[in-house]
N, C-alpha and C positions, 0 to 999 in steps of 0.2 A: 922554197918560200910559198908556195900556190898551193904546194901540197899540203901544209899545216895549216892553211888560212881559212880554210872552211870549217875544220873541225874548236881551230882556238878560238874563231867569232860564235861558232855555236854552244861552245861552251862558258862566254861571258854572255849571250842574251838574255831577253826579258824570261822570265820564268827557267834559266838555264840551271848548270850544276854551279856556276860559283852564285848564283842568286842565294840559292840555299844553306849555300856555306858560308855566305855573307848575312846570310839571318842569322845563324847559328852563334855567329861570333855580335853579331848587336844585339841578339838574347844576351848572352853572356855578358856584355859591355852593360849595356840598359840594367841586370840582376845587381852587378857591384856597383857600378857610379845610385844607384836607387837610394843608397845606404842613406846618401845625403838628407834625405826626407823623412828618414825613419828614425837614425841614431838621437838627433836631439830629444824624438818624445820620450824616448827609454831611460836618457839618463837627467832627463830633467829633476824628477828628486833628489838626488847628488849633486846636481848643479848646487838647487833652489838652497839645503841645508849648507852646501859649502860655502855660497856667498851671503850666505842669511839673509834674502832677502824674499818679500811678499810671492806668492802663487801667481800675480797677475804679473812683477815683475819678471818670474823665471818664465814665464811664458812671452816674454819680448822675443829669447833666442829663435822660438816658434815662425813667432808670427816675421820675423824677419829672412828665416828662411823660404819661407812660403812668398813673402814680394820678388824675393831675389830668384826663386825658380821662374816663378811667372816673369818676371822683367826677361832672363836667360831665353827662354823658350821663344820670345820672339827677337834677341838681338841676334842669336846663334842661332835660328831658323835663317834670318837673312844674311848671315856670315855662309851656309853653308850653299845657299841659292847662287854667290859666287865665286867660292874657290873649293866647290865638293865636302865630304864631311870629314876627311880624316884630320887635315889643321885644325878647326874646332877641337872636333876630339881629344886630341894632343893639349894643347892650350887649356881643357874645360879638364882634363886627367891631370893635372900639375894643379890647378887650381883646385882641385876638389882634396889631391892628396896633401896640398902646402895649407890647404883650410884647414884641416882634422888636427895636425899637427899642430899650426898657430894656434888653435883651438885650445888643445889640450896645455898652453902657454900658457892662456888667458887670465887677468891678476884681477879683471873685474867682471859682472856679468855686462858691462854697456861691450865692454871689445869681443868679450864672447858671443853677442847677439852680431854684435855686424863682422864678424866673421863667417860667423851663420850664413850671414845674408849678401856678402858681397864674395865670398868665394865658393862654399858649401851648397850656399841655393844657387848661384850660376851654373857653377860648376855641373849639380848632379844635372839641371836644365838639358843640359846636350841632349843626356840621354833618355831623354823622352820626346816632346817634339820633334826636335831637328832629328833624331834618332829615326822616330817613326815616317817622317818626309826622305828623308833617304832612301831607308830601305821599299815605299812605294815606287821610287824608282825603277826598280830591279825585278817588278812583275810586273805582271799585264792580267792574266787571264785566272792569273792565283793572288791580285794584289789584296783580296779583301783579310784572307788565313794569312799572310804574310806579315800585314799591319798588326792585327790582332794580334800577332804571335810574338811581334817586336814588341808591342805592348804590355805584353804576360810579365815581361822584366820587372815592372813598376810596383805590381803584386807580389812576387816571387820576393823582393828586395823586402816587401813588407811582411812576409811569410820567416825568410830565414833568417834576417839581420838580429832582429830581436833576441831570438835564441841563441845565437852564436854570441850575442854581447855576452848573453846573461853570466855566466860563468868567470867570466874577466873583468866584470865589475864587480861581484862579489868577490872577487881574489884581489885585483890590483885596481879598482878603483874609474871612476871614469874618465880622470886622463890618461893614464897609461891606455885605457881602453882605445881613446881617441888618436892617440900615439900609434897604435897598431892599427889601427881602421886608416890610418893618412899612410902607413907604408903598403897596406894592402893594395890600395887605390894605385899608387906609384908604381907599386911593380907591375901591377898586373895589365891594369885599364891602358898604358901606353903602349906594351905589345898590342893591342888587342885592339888598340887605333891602329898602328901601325900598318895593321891587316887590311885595314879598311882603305888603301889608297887609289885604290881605283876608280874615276869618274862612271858616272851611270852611262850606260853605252846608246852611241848617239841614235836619233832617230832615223831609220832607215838603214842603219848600217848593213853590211853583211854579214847574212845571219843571224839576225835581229828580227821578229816577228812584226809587224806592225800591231804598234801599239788601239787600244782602243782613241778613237778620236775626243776631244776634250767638246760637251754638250753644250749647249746655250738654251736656256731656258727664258731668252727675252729680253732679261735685266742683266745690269752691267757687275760684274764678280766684285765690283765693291759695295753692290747692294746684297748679293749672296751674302759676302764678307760678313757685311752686318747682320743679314739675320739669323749668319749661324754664330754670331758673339750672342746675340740674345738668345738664342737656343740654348747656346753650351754654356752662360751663366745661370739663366732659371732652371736649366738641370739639374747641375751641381748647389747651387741654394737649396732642391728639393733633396739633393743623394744624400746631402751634409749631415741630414737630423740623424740620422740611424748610423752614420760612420760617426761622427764628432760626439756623439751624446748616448751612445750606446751604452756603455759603462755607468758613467752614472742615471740613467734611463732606469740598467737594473739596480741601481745599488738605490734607490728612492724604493722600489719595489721592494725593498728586504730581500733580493733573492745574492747582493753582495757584487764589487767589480770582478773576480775572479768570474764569474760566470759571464759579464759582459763581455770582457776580453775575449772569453770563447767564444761569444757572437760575434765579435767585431773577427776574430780570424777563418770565424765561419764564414762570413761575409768576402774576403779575399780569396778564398781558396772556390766558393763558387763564382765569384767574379774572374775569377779564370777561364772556369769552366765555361763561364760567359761568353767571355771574350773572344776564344774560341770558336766555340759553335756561331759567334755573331759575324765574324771573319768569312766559313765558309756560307752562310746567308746572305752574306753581302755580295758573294762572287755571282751568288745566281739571282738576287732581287735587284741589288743597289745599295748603296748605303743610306740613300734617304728611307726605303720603305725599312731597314731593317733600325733603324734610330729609333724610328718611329715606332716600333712593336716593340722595342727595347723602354720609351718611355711609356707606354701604356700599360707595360709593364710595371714599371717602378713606381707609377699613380695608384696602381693598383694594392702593392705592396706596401705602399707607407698607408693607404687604406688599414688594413690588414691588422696594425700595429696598435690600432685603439682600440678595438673591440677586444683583440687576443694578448691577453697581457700575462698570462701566464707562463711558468718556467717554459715547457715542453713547447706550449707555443709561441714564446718568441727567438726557439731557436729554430723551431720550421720557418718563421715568416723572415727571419735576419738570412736563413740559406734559400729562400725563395727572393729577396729582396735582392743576395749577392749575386743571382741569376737573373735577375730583372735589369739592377743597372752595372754588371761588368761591361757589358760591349759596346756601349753607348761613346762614351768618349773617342776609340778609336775609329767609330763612325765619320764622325767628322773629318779625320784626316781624308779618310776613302772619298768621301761629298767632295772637297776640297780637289781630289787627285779626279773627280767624272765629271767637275763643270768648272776649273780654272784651270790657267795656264802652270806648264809640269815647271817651268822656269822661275813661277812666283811661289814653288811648294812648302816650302822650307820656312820664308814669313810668314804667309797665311794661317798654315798649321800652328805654326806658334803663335800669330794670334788670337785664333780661337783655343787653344790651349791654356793661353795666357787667362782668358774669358773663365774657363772653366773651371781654374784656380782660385779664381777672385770671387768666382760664384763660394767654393767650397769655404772660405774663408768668410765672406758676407755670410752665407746659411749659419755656418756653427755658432758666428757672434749673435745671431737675431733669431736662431732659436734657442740660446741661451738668455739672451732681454725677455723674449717672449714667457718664460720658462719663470724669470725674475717676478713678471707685472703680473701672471697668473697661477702661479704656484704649482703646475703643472705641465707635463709636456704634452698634450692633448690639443692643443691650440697651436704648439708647433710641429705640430702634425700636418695639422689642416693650414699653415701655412708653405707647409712644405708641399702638399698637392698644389695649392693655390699656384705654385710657382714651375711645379711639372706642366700642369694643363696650360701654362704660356710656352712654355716649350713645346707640346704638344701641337698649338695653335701654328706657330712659326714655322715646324715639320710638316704640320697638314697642308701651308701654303704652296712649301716649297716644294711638295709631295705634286699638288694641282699645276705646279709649274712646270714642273717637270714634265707633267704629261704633254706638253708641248715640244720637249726635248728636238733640238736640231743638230747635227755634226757642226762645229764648229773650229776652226783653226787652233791649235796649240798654243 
């Protein structure tokens, strides 16, 4: 017994061998439950002509699934703060597979929107927030590339899904589609909870590094709380214009939505690349200084956007824009894991998660009005800064706060 006890605690610690093998499989987890956010905009024209009804009506399924991730992110952040994350998991992988299916049932679009939104957006929820509070558990000294990397799923989901539909809704249609995306879910994502049932290894154990200590910068983590809700909503208000509006952005330009779309996948594919490099930045800055060059970043970039409005340069500024704001969102989680307690990880995260959603949701509606009242998108543009630089403001603070930084108790 004594003889195996050093090497099997060293190999479940912080930044150990199953840390890594426990990302690998929440990549994987987070890449398919992702689908949930992606499938309804694909087959929203098949929806729209199959129940004949209005563009604003087939976009309820949308906007329904989008409250129900955000509501998800924080009920299942604090579902997973006390019983670990593999029951979530379990429970959020039935609901996401029994949602596609009901789905592809559905005799009106009202039951197909709150399907949407009370199993498909709960559901895919897990695997983002609570996802990404998890696996910061299981580093210490590599947690910033760790998060990041859990994160890459959300992208990746939005990268392959689309493609893999396309071929099975021009053959059989979009229920059968949704029929097969609800078995996929089922088979797959409950192994691959399954995997996940190990609680994060406790503090101090043996063979367990000591973790970094949890900061105190002065103020009480329900005032952090809130200023990184107002951070990670004025961001995403600003990120919204160039992700939500891109397509028809080019298609007012005559250059066509086929060419959008290639912006808008350009955009994920460096927002990866983002996310990434903002991960291993984080390990050696913080995640507040690296937020903050991440939004400086993306002010700058939706700058960018009204002067160069040509073909070639709005696919420079759309892949410099996807490298400005990929890594920002899973900033937060990191801020959240250097100055609150590891025990409240899971709701906070989802929290501001929650924040970030609502932001991306608010931005597309209100630079769409804005777009209405002035005939252009130039004005939500400069909206869309107007709303970085309050994020910026709230990092810069939290930036000077920190400079005070103290070790504080867990």
């Amino acid at each position: 017994m004594t003889g195996t006890a050093g090497p099997a605690a060293d190999r479940y610690a912080l930044d150990g061998a199953y840390a890594w093998t426990r990302l690998a499989v929440s990549l994987a987890l987070s890449t398919i439950g992702g689908v949930g956010m992606w499938a309804v905009v694909v087959v929203l024209p098949q929806v729209q002509a199959e129940f004949g009804v209005a563009r604003a009506d087939a976009s309820l399924p949308y906007t329904m699934t989008m409250l129900g991730f955000a509501f998800g992110n924080v009920v299942i952040g604090r579902f997973i703060d006390r019983t670990g994350f593999m029951l979530p998991a379990l429970i959020s992988a039935a609901a996401l597979g029994t949602g596609f299916i009901l789905a592809a049932l559905s005799p009106s679009i009202i039951v197909f929107a709150l399907v949407q939104g009370l199993l498909i957006g709960v559901g895919s929820a897990c695997t983002f927030g609570p996802l990404i509070a998890d696996i910061s558990h299981w580093f210490d000294r590599r947690r910033g590339i760790a998060v990041a990397t859990a994160a890459c799923g959300n992208y990746l989901a939005g990268a392959i899904w689309p493609m893999a539909m396309q071929p099975f809704l021009l053959a059989e249609g979009w229920r059968t589609t949704y029929l097969g995306i609800g078995v996929v879910c089922l088979v797959t994502m409950v192994p691959l909870a399954l995997m996940l049932r190990r609680r994060p290894p406790h503090e101090g154990a043996v063979g367990a590094p000591a973790p970094r200590a949890v900061l105190s910068i002065g103020v009480s983590p329900g005032v952090i709380q809130a200023m990184l809700v107002i951070a990670g909503l004025s961001c995403c208000v600003a990120m919204s214009m160039p992700q939500v509006h891109i397509v028809a952005y080019c298609a007012d330009l005559g250059y066509g939505a086929a060419r959008g779309a290639e912006m808008l996948s350009l955009m994920l594919l460096f927002g990866i690349v983002s996310r990434l490099a903002s991960g291993l930045l984080a390990d050696r800055i913080g995640g507040i200084r690296t937020l903050l060059i991440g939004s400086v970043l993306q002010g700058l970039s939706l700058l960018f956007y009204i002067p160069f409005d040509g073909l070639v340069s709005l696919y420079v500024v759309s892949a410099l824009f996807g490298l400005a704001q990929g890594g920002i969102v899973p900033c937060y989680a990191i801020i959240v894991r250097e100055y609150m307690p590891a025990k409240e990880a899971g709701q906070r995260v989802g929290i501001v998660i929650m924040a970030t959603i609502l932001g991306m949701a608010l931005g597309g509606w209100m630079s769409g009005w804005i777009y209405d009242v002035t005939g252009s998108y130039a004005a939500a543009f400069l909206n869309g800064i107007a709303w970085n630089l309050l994020n910026i403001t709230v990092m810069a603070l939290l930036l000077w706060r920190s400079g005070r930084a103290r070790p504080a108790m867990a």
